[in-house]
ZAKOLDREN-321283 format. One record per residue (C-alpha): residue in three letters; x, y negated, z. Coordinates in nm, 3 decimals, padded with zeros to 5 digits. Example, Ala and Ser with C-alpha at 12.3 -4.5 7.8 and 13.67 -1.06 7.14 Angstrom:
// residues 2
r	u	v	w
ALA	01.230	00.450	00.780
SER	01.367	00.106	00.714
// end
This chain:
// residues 367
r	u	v	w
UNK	-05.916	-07.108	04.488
UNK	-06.147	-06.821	04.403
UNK	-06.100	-06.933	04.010
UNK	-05.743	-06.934	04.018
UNK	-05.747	-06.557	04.184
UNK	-06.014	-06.427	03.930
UNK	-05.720	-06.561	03.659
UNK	-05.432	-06.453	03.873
UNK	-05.608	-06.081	03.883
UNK	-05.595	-06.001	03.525
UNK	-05.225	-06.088	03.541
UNK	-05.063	-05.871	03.799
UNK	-05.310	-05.569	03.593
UNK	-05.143	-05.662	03.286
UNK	-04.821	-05.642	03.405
UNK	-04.887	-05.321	03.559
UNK	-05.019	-05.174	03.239
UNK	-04.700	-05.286	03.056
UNK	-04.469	-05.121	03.340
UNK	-04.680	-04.808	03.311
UNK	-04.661	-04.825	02.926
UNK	-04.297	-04.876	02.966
UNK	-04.237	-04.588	03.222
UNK	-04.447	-04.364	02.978
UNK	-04.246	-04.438	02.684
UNK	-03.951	-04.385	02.884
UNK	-04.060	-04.052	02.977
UNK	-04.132	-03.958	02.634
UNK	-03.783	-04.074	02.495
UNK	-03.649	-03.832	02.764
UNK	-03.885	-03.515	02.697
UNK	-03.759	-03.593	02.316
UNK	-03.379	-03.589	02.417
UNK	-03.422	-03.295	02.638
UNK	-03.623	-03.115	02.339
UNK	-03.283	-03.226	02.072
UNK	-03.071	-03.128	02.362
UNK	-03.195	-02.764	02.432
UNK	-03.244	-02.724	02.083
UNK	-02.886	-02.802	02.022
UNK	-02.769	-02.534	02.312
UNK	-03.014	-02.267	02.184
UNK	-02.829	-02.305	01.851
UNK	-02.510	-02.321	02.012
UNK	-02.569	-01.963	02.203
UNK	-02.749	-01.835	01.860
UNK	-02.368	-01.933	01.676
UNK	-02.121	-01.850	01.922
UNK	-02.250	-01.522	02.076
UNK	-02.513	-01.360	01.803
UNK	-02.456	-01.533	01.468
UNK	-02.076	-01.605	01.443
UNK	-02.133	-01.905	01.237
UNK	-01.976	-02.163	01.163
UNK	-01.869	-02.338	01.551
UNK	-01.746	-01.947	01.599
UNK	-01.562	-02.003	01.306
UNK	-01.447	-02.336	01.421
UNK	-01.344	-02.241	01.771
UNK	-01.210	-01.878	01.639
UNK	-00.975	-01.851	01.335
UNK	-01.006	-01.505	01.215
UNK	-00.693	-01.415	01.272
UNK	-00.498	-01.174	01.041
UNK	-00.620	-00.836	01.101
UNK	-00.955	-00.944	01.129
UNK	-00.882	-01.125	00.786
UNK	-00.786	-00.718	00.641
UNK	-01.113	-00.582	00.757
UNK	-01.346	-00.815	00.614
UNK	-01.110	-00.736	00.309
UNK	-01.257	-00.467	00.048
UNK	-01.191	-00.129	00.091
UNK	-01.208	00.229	-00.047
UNK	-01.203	00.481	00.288
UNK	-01.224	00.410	00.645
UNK	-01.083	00.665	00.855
UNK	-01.120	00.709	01.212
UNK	-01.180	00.298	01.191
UNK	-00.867	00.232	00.993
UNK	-00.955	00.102	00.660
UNK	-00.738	00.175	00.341
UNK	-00.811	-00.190	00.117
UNK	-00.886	-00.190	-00.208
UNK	-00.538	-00.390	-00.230
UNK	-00.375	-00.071	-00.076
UNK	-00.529	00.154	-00.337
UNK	-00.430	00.008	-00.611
UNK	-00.078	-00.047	-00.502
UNK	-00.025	00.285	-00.454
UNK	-00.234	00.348	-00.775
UNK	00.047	00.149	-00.971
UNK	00.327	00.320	-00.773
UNK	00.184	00.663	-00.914
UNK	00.157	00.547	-01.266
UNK	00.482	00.390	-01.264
UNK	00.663	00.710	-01.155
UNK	00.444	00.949	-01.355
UNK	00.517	00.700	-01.641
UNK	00.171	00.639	-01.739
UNK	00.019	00.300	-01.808
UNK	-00.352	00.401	-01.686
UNK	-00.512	00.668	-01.435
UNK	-00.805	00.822	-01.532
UNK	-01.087	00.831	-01.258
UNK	-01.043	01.184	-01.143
UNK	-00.663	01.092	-01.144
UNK	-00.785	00.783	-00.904
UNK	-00.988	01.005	-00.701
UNK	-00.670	01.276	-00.608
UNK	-00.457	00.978	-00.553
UNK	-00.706	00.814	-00.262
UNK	-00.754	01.149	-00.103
UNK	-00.404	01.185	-00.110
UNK	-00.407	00.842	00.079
UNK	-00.667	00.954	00.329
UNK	-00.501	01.245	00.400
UNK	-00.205	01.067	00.470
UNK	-00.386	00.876	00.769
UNK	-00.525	01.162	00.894
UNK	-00.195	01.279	00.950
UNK	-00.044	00.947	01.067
UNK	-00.299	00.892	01.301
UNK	-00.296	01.239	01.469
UNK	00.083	01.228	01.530
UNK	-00.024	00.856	01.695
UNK	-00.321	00.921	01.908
UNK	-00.348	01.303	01.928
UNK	-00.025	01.473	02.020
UNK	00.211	01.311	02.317
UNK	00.470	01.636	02.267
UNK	00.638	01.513	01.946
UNK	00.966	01.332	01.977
UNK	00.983	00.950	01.945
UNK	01.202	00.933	01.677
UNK	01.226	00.515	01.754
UNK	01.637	00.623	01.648
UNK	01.610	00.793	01.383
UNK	01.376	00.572	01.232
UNK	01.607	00.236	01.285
UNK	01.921	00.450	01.196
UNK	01.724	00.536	00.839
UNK	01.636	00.196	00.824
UNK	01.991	00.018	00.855
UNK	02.093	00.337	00.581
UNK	01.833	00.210	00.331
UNK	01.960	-00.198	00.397
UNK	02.313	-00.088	00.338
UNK	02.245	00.011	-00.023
UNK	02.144	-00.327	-00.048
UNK	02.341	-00.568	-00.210
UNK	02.297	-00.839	00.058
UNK	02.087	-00.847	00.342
UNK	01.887	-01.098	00.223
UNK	01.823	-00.884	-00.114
UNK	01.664	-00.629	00.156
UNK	01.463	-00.842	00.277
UNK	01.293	-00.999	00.025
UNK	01.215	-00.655	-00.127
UNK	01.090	-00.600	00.221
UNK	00.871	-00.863	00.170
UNK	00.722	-00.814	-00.172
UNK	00.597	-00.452	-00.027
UNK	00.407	-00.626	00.219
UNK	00.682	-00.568	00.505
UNK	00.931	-00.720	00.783
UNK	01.205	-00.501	00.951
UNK	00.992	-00.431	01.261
UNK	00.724	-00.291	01.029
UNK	00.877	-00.094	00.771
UNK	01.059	00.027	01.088
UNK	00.757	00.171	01.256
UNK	00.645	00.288	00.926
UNK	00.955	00.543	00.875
UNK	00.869	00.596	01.264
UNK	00.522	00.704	01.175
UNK	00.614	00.917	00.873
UNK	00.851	01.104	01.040
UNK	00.631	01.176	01.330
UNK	00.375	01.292	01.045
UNK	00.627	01.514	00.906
UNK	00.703	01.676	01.210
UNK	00.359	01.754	01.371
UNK	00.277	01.892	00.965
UNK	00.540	02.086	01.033
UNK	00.504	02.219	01.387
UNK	00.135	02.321	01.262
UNK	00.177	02.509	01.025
UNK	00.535	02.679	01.058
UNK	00.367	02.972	01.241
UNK	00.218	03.062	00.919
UNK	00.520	03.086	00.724
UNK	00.697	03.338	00.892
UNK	00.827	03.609	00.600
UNK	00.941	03.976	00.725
UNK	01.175	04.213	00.540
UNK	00.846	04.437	00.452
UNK	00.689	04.110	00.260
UNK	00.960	04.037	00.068
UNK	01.040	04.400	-00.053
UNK	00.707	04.402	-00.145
UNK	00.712	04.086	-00.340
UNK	01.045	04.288	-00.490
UNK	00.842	04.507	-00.609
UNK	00.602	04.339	-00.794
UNK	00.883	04.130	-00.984
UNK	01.095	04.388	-01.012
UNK	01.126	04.377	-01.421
UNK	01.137	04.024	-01.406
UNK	01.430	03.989	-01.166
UNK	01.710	04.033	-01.429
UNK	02.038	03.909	-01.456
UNK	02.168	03.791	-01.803
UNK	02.468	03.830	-01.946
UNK	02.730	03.595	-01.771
UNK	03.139	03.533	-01.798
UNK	03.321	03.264	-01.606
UNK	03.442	02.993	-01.822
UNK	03.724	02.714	-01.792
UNK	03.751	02.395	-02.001
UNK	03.999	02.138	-02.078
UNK	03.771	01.841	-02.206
UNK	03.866	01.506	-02.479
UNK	03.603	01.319	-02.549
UNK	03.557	01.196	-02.961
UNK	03.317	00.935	-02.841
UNK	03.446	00.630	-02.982
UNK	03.774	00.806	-03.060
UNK	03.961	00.879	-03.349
UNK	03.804	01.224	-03.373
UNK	04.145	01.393	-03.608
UNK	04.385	01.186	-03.321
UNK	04.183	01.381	-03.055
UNK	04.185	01.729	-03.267
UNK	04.579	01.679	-03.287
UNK	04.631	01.637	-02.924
UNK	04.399	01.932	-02.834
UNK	04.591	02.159	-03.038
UNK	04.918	02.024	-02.911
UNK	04.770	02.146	-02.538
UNK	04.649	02.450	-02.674
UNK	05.006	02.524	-02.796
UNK	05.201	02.463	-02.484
UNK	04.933	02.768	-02.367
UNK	04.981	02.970	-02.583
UNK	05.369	02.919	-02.590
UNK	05.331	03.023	-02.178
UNK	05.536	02.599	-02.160
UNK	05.220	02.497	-01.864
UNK	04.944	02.640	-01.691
UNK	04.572	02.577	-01.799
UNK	04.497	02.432	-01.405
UNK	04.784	02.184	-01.460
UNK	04.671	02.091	-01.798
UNK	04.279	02.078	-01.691
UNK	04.393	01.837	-01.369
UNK	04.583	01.598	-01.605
UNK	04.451	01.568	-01.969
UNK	04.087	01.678	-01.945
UNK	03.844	01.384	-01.956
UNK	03.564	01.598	-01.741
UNK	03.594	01.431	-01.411
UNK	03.414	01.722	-01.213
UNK	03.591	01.962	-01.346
UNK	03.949	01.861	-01.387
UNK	03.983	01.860	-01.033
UNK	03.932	02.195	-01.010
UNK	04.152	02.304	-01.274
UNK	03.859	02.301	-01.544
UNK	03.714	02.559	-01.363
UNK	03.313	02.524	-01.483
UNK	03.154	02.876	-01.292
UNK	03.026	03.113	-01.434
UNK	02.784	03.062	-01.751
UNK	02.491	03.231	-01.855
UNK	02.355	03.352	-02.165
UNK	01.985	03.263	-02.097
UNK	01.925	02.975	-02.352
UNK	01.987	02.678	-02.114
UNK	02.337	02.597	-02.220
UNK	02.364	02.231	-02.284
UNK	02.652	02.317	-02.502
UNK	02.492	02.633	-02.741
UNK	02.705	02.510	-03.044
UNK	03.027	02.724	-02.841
UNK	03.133	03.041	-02.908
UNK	03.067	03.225	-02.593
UNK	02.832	03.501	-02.667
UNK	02.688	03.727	-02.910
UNK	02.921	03.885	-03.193
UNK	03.162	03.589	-03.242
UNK	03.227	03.527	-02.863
UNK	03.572	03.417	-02.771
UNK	03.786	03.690	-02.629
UNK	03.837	03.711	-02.232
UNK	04.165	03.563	-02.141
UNK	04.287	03.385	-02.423
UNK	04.269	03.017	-02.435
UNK	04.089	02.840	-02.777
UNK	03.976	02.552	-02.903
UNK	03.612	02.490	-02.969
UNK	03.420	02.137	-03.100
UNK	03.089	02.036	-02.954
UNK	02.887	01.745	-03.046
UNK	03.056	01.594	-02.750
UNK	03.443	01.621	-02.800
UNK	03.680	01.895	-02.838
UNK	03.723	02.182	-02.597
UNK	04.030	02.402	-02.508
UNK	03.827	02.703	-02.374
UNK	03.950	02.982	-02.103
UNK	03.666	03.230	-02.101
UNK	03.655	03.550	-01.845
UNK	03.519	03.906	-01.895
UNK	03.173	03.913	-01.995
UNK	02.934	04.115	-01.748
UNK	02.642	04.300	-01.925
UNK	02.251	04.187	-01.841
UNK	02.149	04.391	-01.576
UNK	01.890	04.402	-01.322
UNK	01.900	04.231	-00.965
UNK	01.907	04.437	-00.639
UNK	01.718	04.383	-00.350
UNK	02.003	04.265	-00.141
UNK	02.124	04.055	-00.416
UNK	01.778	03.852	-00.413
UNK	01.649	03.910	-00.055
UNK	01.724	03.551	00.077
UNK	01.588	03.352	-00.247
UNK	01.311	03.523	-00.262
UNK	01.199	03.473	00.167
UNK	01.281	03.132	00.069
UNK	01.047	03.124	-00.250
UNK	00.795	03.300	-00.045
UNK	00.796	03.038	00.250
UNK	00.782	02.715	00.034
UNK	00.515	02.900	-00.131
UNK	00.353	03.001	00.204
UNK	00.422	02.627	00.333
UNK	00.316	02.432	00.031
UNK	-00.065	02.633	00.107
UNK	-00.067	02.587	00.457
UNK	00.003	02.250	00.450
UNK	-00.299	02.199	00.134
UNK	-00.519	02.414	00.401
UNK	-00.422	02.214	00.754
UNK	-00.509	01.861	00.533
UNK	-00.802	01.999	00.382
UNK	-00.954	02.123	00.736
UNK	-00.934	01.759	00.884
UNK	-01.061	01.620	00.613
UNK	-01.384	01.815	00.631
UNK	-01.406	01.785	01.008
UNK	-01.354	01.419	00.989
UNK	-01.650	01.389	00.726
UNK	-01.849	01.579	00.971
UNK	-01.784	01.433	01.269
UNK	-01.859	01.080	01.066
UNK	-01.498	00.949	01.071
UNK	-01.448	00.903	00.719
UNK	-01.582	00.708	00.492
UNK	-01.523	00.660	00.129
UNK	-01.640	00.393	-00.097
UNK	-01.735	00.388	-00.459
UNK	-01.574	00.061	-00.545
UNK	-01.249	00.208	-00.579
UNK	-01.256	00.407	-00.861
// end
């Protein structure tokens, strides 16, 4: 009996040796798993709320506007950006009506400032001023005028869309400028206000400038030779010119039914009064100097254009403008003078206290 417990003995310790063994591995498989495990969250809370990498990306689309910012860009104001995209849009736009096929980099460089101070001025009627009107009817009401011209609505819309635009948006765009326009012009209308003394004074100094050529009212009967058999149309202006002469119809009647110049036959041929200051598009006629057509008595004249049956007035001398004659013009000329600079002035100040407060930013990648 004592043998077989002295061989029993080494038995049960074995076994307990493996189930230790076993329990140890076991314990090590789970400190492993617990390591990969809190490994895995640590990398988790690294992506999600400090890295933004790819599970952020995953779980979080970046959604359009985010898209725009990570886009490239040329100024940043108040934490709008202007893209590079935007820039050279409207770069292309400005070539295309200056008809140019390049801009040169100081060109670029007026053209983006003209584009931040645009925002500027947008974003002050937005945030900074509650008093202006809404102008959410006058904005839709400009936007149904510009669809009509249109040839369909769908032809709108897909111009629309190749600016970048829906209805909604290109709405609140026309919204926004108009808002722009108004504060602009709330601000700096103060400064534009012109008194009697200012413009006598501005009188004064353009006194020898402010001179009225010589000037006669003129009336025309009009027949094209374009395409025409120019002696046919000769014979039938002198035919007209006849029947005036001969006192057989008046030159209104005669203007409203034979001459070929739609805005003037109307009005009996009646074409104002013309000047003698070199702007004539029609020089080749007889009007001035010392073979000008007498006052009063119809005659016919050729221009490059066609043949004319001509009814000129008295001729009033040069002579120089009064004040009274010119007060009105020249406040006006004085104001959009006084406005253009005011406006230059009120753009130019929040630029430079936007760069000094830190709220704009311009990039060198877009030039």
């Amino acid at each position: 009996m004592a043998d077989e417990a002295r061989l029993e003995l080494p038995k049960a310790r074995k076994k307990g040796i493996i189930a230790a063994a076993m329990k140890l591995s076991s314990l090590k498989i789970f400190a492993l798993k617990l390591t990969i495990f809190s490994a895995m969250l640590a990398y988790m809370g690294i992506d999600l709320f400090l890295w933004h990498g790819p599970l952020w990306r995953a779980l979080y689309p970046p959604r359009e506007a985010e898209q725009e910012a990570a886009a490239p860009w040329v100024a940043q104001v108040h934490g709008e950006r202007i893209s590079e995209a935007q820039f050279q849009r409207y770069v292309a736009e400005q070539n295309k009506l200056q008809g140019r096929d390049t801009a040169t980099r100081e060109q670029k460089v007026v053209m983006l400032m003209d584009m931040v101070r645009s925002s500027l001025l947008r974003l002050r009627a937005r945030y900074n001023d509650k008093n202006l009107p809404d102008y959410a009817e006058a904005a839709e009401a400009e936007m149904q005028r510009l669809a009509s011209r249109a040839s369909s609505p769908e032809q709108f819309d897909q111009w629309l869309a190749s600016q970048g635009y829906d209805r909604a948006q290109y709405t609140r765009k026309l919204q926004a400028i108009m808002k722009a326009a108004a504060l602009l012009q709330r601000a700096v209308e103060p400064l534009c206000e012109v008194s009697d003394e200012d413009v006598a004074k501005h009188y004064d100094m353009l006194r020898d400038e402010l001179i009225l050529p010589e000037n006669r009212p003129l009336k025309h009967i009009f027949l094209a030779t374009l395409d025409q058999d120019t002696d046919a149309v000769r014979a039938k202006a002198q035919q007209l010119l006849e029947q005036l002469e001969h006192g057989e119809a008046e030159f209104d009647e005669l203007a409203r039914r034979h001459s070929e110049d739609d805005r003037t036959a109307r009005l009996g041929g009646d074409l104002g009064v013309v000047i003698n200051d070199g702007s004539s598009p029609l020089p080749e006629l007889p009007l001035f100097g010392a073979e000008a057509l007498p006052a009063g008595k119809p005659a016919l004249a050729q221009s490059r254009w066609g043949w004319h049956i001509l009814l000129p007035g008295e001729i009033t001398p040069e002579r120089p403008l009064q004040l009274e004659e010119v007060r009105e013009s020249l406040r006006s000329a004085i104001r959009s003078a006084q406005s253009e600079l005011a406006v230059q002035r009120f753009l130019d100040e929040a630029v430079r206290e936007s760069f000094h407060k830190k709220h704009l930013h311009i990039q060198n990648n877009g030039k």
